[in-house]
N, C-alpha and C positions, 0 to 999 in steps of 0.2 A: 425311835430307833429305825422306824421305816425309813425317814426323812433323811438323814446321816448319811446312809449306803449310794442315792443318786449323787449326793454331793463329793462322797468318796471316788464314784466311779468321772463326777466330772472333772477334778483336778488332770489328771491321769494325759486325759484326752486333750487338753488345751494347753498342757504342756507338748505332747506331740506336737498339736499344730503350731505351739509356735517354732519348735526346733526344725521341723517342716518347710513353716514360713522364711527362715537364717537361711536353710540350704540352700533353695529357691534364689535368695538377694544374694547370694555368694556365688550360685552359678551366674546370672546375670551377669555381674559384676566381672564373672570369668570369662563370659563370653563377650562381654565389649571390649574388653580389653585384648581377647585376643582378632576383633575387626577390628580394632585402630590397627594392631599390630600388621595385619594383612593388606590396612591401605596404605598403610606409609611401605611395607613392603611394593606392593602394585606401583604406589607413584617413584618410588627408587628403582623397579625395572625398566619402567617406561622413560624416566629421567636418562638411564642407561644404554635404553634401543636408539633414542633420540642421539644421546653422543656416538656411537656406533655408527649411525645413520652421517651423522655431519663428519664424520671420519673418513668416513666411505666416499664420499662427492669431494671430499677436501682433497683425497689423493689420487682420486680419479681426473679432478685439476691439477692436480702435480702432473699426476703423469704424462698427461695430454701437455702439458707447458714442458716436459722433459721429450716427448718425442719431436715437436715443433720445435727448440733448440737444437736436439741434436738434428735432425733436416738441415735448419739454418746453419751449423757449424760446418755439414759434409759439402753444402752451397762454398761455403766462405775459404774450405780448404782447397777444395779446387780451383776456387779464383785465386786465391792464395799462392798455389802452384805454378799458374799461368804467371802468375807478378814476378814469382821466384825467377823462371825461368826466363820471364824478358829480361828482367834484371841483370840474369845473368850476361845474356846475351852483348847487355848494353857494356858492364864490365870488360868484357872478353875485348869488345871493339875501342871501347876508351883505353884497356890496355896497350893495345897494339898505336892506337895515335898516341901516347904518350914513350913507347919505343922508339915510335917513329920521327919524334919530335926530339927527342931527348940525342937521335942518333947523329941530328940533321945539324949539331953543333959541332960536331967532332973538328971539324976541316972543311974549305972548299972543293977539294976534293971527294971529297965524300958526299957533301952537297950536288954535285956534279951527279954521280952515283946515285944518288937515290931519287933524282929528276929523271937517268935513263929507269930507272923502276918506276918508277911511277908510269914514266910513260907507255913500258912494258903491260903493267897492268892495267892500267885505262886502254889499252890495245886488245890483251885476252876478256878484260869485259866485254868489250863493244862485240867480238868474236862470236863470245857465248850468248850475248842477246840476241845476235844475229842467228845464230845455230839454233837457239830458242824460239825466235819468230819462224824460221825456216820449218820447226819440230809442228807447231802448231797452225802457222798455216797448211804445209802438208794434208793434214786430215782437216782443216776446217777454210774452205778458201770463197763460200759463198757468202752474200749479205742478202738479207729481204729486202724485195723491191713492190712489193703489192699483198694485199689480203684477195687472193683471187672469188672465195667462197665461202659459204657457210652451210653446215646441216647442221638442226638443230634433232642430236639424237632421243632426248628423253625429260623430261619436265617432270623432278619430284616434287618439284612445291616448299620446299627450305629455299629460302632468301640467300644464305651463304653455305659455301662448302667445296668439295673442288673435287674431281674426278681424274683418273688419269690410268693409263699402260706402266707396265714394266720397261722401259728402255733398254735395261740393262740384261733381259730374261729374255730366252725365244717364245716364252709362251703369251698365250691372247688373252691371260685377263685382266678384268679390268675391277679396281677398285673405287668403292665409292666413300666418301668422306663424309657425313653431314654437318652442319652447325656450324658453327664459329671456336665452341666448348664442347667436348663429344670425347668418351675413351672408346667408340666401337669400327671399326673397319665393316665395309660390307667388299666381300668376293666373290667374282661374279665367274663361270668356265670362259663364256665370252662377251661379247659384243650381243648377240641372239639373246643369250638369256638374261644380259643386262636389260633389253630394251623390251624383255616381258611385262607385262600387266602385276603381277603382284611379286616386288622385287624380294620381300624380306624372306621368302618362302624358298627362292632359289638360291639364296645369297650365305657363302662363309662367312659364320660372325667370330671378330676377330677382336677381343679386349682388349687393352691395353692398362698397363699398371697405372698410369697418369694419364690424364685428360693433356689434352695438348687445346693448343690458344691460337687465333686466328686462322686463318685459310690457307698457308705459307707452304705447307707440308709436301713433300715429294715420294715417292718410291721408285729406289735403286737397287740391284743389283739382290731381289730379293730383300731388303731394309727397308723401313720405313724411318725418315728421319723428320722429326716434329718439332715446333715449340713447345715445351712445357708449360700447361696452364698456370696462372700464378708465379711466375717464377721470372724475374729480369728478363734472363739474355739466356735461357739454357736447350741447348738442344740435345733433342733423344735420340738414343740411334737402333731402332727396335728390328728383331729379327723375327718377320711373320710368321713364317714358318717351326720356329721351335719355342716362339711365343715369349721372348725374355728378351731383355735391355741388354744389347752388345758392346753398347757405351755413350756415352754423356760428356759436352764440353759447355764450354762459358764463351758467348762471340764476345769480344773486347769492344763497346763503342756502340752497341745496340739494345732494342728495348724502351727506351727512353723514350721515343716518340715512334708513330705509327710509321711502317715506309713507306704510304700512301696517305693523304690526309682527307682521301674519300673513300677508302677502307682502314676505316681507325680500331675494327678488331684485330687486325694483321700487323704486328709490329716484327715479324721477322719472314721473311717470304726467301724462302729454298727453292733454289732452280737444278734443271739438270740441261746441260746442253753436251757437246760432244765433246768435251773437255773433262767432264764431268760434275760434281758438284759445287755449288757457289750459294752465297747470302745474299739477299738484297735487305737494307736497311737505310733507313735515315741516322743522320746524326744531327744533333740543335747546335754543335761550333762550327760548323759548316753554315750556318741559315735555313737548317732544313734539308740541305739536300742529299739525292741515293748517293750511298756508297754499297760498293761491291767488295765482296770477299773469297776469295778462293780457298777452298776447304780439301783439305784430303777425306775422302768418303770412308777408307781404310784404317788409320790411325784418328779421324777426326783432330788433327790438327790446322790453324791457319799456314796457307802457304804464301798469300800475299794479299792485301787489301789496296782499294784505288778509289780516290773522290771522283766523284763524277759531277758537271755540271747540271746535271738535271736535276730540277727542283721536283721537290714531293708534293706541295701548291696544286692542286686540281689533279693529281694522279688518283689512280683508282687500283691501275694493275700493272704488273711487270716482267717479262721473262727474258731469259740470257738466248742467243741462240749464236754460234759459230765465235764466240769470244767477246759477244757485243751485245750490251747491254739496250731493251727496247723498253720503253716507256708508254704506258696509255694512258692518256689525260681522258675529262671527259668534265659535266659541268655537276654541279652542286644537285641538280634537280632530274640529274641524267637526260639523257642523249645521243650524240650518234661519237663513238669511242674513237680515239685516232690515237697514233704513235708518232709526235713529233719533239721527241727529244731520244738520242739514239747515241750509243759510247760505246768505242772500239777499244778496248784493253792495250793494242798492236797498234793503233794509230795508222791503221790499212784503210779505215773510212773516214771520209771528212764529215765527220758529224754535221756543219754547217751545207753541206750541197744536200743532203737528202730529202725529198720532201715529206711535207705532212703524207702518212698513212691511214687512210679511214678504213673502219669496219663497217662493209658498205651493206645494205637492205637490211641493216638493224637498229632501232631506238629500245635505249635502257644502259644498264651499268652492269660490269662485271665485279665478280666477288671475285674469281680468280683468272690468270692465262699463264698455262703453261705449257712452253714447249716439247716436243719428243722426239728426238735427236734419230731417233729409228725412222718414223714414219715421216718426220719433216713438216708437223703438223702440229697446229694451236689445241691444247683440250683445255676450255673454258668453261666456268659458269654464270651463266647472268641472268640474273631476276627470277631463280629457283630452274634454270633449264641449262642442261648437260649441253655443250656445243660443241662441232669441232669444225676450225678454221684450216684451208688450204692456202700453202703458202705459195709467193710467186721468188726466184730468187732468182741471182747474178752473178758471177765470177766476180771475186773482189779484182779490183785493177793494182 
């Protein structure tokens, strides 16, 4: 009977453990199951951040391809404008020659009649060219006949870039340009503190919304008017002063080639003479050679363009001064600069009688020459040093 009682109490107990041991396999069983459940969760979040992720970068390229078109499209509507409007133009004039022709049948008499028109009007033109040539030589009746000097005011050490006065402004300062590629303006009170030792320190820094493209650039009448980096044929027309784009045009016919072919960063170079503003550019159905463009600085419209013979072949730099176009050649490996191809818009200079002009007690190449109709004077840059040239002139005959 003793024997019985151990045996009675051990059933008892090993049925616990094994009901014990069931919970135990059934929790297990419950807890792996709920880590599968957690990593298929885990890799279906992270499957989910990933498409998120490529979501993100996929419309971040949309976007960037939607603001690059529409650029491209506000390019293509303004040139588009331009086309409209020459178009029109051409219209209006084929109009009028087909009145004209269509009127010139009626009778010989009337044929008679429109010989005295005609010849009427071939008379008030010739009139108005005349009153025209008269308007503009008036205020501009000298031609260069010598580069009498040179100061070289200030050597920054950039290779390209171009310096220059307000022409259009009474005041004395003076801006600086750097680079070829560049959105900053440096402004200077004058002349003194331009030619200080540490420039950036004294200098109004002036941003610009677009980088502007080769060395071409001028400043008028308080504007700054640039090529646009990356962009064909587009010029800016920035107001320094209130720090915004006053306005933007498209030159017809430029861009395409450099208008120097030994300044190939400069495919559009803006002048100021006493006239006011103009284009210098190459075109390739010409052979290469400058053409000029007269621009209104106001509306930025063209008011007339003219081929010039001078080739772009060994030119380096160029500036307008009294209606006439001056040209500096120079050679491949630099040298001493001269101006021996010269264009008078007026046909008051014999291009052919003038001689070669050299820039004399200097060796090297300019990145830019531009005239200033105020002081009568070259403001150039060559081989990273600010220059300004004295000019020698003469009563056009």
């Amino acid at each position: 009977m003793g024997v019985l009682q151990p045996r009675f109490l051990l059933v008892p107990l090993l049925t616990s453990l094994v009901g014990a041991a069931q919970y135990l396999l059934q929790d297990a069983a419950l807890l792996n199951y709920l880590d599968r459940r957690f990593l298929s969760l885990e890799k279906r979040l992270e499957k989910c951040n990933q498409d998120i992720l490529a979501y993100v970068d996929e419309f971040r390229d949309f976007s960037k391809t939607v603001v690059s078109r529409l650029a491209g499209l506000n390019a293509c509507k303004a040139e588009l404008k331009s086309d409209v409007q020459n178009l029109l133009s051409r219209i209006e004039r084929a109009q009028r020659d087909i009145d004209y022709f269509g009127s010139i049948t009626d009778s010989k008499a009337c044929l008679e009649v429109h010989e005295d028109l005609m010849k009427q009007q071939l008379i008030e033109e010739a009139e108005e060219k005349r009153k025209l040539q008269l308007v503009l030589n008036a205020s501009c009746d000298h031609m260069l006949t010598g580069i009498k000097s040179l100061k070289i005011v200030k050597k920054t050490g950039e290779k390209h870039g171009s310096w220059m006065k307000d022409p259009g402004k009474k005041h004395t300062k003076i801006y600086l340009l750097n680079g070829s590629v560049n959105n900053v303006i440096l402004e200077f009170a004058n002349i003194m503190t331009f030619t200080e030792n540490n420039q950036t320190l004294n200098a109004r820094r002036v941003t610009l919304p677009f980088p502007w493209e080769g060395t071409g650039h001028v400043i008028y009448q308080g504007f700054l008017f640039y090529h646009r980096y990356g962009s064909l044929n587009e010029i800016i027309k920035f107001n320094i002063q209130r720090r915004k784009v006053a306005g933007q045009m498209l030159l017809p016919g430029a861009g395409r080639i450099p208008a120097y072919q030994l300044s190939p960063h400069t495919k559009i170079d803006l002048a100021i003479d006493e006239q006011g503003l103009w284009a210098i550019h190459a075109e390739p159905e010409t052979g290469g050679n400058i053409a000029i463009t007269k621009l209104d600085h106001s509306t930025m419209a063209v008011e007339h363009s003219w081929d010039t013979p001078c080739s772009s072949q060994d030119a380096e730099a160029a500036f307008m001064a009294c209606n006439t176009l001056y040209v500096v050649y120079n050679s491949p490996s630099g040298g001493a600069s001269r101006i021996r191809c010269v264009y008078d818009i007026l046909g008051a200079v014999n291009t052919y009688e003038i001689p070669t002009l050299h820039f004399r007690k200097r060796q090297g190449s300019h990145s830019t020459v531009h005239y200033n109709p105020k002081e009568k004077q070259l403001f150039a840059w060559g081989d990273g040093s600010q220059i300004i040239y004295k000019l020698h002139t003469e009563q056009k005959v």
